[in-house]
C-alpha positions in Angstrom: 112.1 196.1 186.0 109.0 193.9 186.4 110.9 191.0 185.1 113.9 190.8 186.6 113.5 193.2 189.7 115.8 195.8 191.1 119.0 194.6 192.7 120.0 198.1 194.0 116.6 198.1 196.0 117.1 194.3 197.8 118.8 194.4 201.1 122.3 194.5 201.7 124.4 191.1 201.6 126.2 190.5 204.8 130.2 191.3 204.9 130.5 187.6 206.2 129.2 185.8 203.1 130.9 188.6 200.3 134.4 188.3 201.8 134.0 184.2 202.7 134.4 184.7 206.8 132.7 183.2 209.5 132.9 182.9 213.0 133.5 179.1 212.6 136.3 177.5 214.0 137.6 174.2 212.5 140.2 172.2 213.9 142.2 169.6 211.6 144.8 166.6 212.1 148.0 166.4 210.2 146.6 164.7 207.7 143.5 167.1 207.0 141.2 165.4 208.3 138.7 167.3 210.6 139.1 166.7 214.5 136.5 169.3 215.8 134.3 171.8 214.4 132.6 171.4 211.2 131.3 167.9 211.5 130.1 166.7 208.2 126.5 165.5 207.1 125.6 162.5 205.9 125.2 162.4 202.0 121.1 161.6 201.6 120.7 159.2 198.2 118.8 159.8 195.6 117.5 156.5 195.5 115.2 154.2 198.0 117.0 152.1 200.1 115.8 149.6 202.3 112.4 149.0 200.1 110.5 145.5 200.7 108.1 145.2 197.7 105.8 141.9 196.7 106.4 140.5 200.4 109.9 139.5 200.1 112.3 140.4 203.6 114.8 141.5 201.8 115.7 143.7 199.2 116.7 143.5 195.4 120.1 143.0 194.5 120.9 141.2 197.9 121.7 138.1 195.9 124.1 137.6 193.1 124.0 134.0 190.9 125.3 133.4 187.5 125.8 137.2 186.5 122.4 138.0 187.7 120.6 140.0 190.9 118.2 138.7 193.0 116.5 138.3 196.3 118.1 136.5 199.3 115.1 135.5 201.0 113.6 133.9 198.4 116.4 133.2 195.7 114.5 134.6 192.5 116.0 136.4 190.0 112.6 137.9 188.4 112.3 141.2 190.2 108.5 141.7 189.9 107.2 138.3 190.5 105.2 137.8 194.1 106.8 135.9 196.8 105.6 131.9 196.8 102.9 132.5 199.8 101.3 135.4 197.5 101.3 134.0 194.7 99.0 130.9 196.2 96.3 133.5 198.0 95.9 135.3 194.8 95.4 131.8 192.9 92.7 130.5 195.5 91.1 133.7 195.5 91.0 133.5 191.8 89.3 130.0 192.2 86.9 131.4 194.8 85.8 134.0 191.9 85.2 131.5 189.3 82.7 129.4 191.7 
Protein backbone atom coordinates (compact mmCIF):
# COMPACT_ATOMS: atom_id res chain seq x y z
CA UNK A 1 0.00 0.00 0.00
CA UNK A 2 2.91 2.40 0.73
CA UNK A 3 4.29 1.80 -2.67
CA UNK A 4 1.74 2.00 -4.96
CA UNK A 5 -1.18 3.77 -2.89
CA UNK A 6 -4.81 2.99 -2.72
CA UNK A 7 -6.89 3.56 -5.87
CA UNK A 8 -10.24 2.77 -4.10
CA UNK A 9 -9.42 5.74 -1.65
CA UNK A 10 -8.48 8.64 -4.56
CA UNK A 11 -11.37 10.69 -5.67
CA UNK A 12 -13.80 9.79 -8.11
CA UNK A 13 -12.91 10.36 -12.00
CA UNK A 14 -15.49 12.56 -13.63
CA UNK A 15 -18.31 10.78 -15.93
CA UNK A 16 -17.03 13.29 -18.78
CA UNK A 17 -13.43 11.95 -19.07
CA UNK A 18 -14.51 7.82 -18.44
CA UNK A 19 -17.26 7.80 -21.13
CA UNK A 20 -15.09 10.45 -23.67
CA UNK A 21 -17.94 13.42 -23.54
CA UNK A 22 -17.58 17.00 -23.36
CA UNK A 23 -19.44 19.97 -23.58
CA UNK A 24 -17.33 20.94 -26.67
CA UNK A 25 -18.84 21.72 -29.76
CA UNK A 26 -16.81 21.40 -33.01
CA UNK A 27 -17.95 22.29 -36.29
CA UNK A 28 -16.27 20.74 -39.53
CA UNK A 29 -16.25 21.43 -43.49
CA UNK A 30 -17.02 18.77 -45.93
CA UNK A 31 -13.74 17.91 -46.18
CA UNK A 32 -12.97 17.46 -42.29
CA UNK A 33 -11.37 20.17 -41.81
CA UNK A 34 -12.34 22.20 -38.69
CA UNK A 35 -14.40 25.56 -39.23
CA UNK A 36 -15.12 26.48 -35.52
CA UNK A 37 -14.60 25.18 -32.29
CA UNK A 38 -11.50 23.28 -31.42
CA UNK A 39 -8.90 25.50 -32.90
CA UNK A 40 -5.66 23.76 -32.89
CA UNK A 41 -2.21 24.67 -31.22
CA UNK A 42 0.77 25.29 -32.69
CA UNK A 43 3.21 22.23 -32.50
CA UNK A 44 6.27 23.79 -30.12
CA UNK A 45 9.82 22.14 -31.57
CA UNK A 46 12.08 20.40 -29.84
CA UNK A 47 14.88 22.23 -31.17
CA UNK A 48 16.15 26.11 -31.06
CA UNK A 49 15.16 28.10 -33.82
CA UNK A 50 16.04 31.32 -34.66
CA UNK A 51 19.70 31.06 -32.65
CA UNK A 52 22.45 33.73 -33.71
CA UNK A 53 25.69 32.28 -32.25
CA UNK A 54 29.61 33.73 -32.91
CA UNK A 55 27.98 37.05 -34.24
CA UNK A 56 26.66 35.97 -37.47
CA UNK A 57 22.84 37.54 -38.52
CA UNK A 58 21.66 34.69 -39.56
CA UNK A 59 21.36 31.25 -38.71
CA UNK A 60 23.03 27.83 -39.62
CA UNK A 61 21.90 26.00 -42.47
CA UNK A 62 20.56 29.24 -44.21
CA UNK A 63 23.00 28.55 -47.04
CA UNK A 64 23.47 25.55 -49.17
CA UNK A 65 26.88 25.24 -51.58
CA UNK A 66 28.39 22.17 -52.98
CA UNK A 67 26.45 19.61 -50.78
CA UNK A 68 27.20 21.59 -47.74
CA UNK A 69 25.35 24.04 -44.96
CA UNK A 70 26.31 27.26 -44.14
CA UNK A 71 25.69 30.77 -43.07
CA UNK A 72 24.13 33.39 -45.46
CA UNK A 73 25.43 36.38 -43.96
CA UNK A 74 28.75 35.39 -44.04
CA UNK A 75 29.12 32.45 -46.57
CA UNK A 76 31.18 29.98 -44.29
CA UNK A 77 30.62 26.53 -44.19
CA UNK A 78 32.62 25.95 -40.71
CA UNK A 79 29.82 26.12 -38.19
CA UNK A 80 31.91 27.07 -35.09
CA UNK A 81 34.37 29.52 -36.57
CA UNK A 82 33.83 33.43 -35.41
CA UNK A 83 32.46 35.90 -37.81
CA UNK A 84 35.54 38.01 -39.70
CA UNK A 85 35.08 41.24 -37.33
CA UNK A 86 35.61 38.73 -34.16
CA UNK A 87 37.97 36.96 -35.22
CA UNK A 88 40.33 40.39 -35.68
CA UNK A 89 39.32 41.86 -31.89
CA UNK A 90 40.27 38.58 -30.44
CA UNK A 91 43.71 38.66 -32.50
CA UNK A 92 44.59 42.32 -31.44
CA UNK A 93 43.61 41.64 -28.09
CA UNK A 94 45.85 38.74 -28.18
CA UNK A 95 48.73 41.15 -29.36
CA UNK A 96 47.87 43.60 -26.61
CA UNK A 97 48.57 40.58 -24.11
CA UNK A 98 51.85 39.63 -25.50
CA UNK A 99 53.19 43.52 -25.06
Amino acid sequence: MEKYGNAAAEEEIPKELLLGQSEKQVEYDRAGRVIKGHETALPRSKYEEDVYINNHTCVWGSWWKDHRWGYKCRKQIIRERLSPLEQIGIEAAGRLMIL
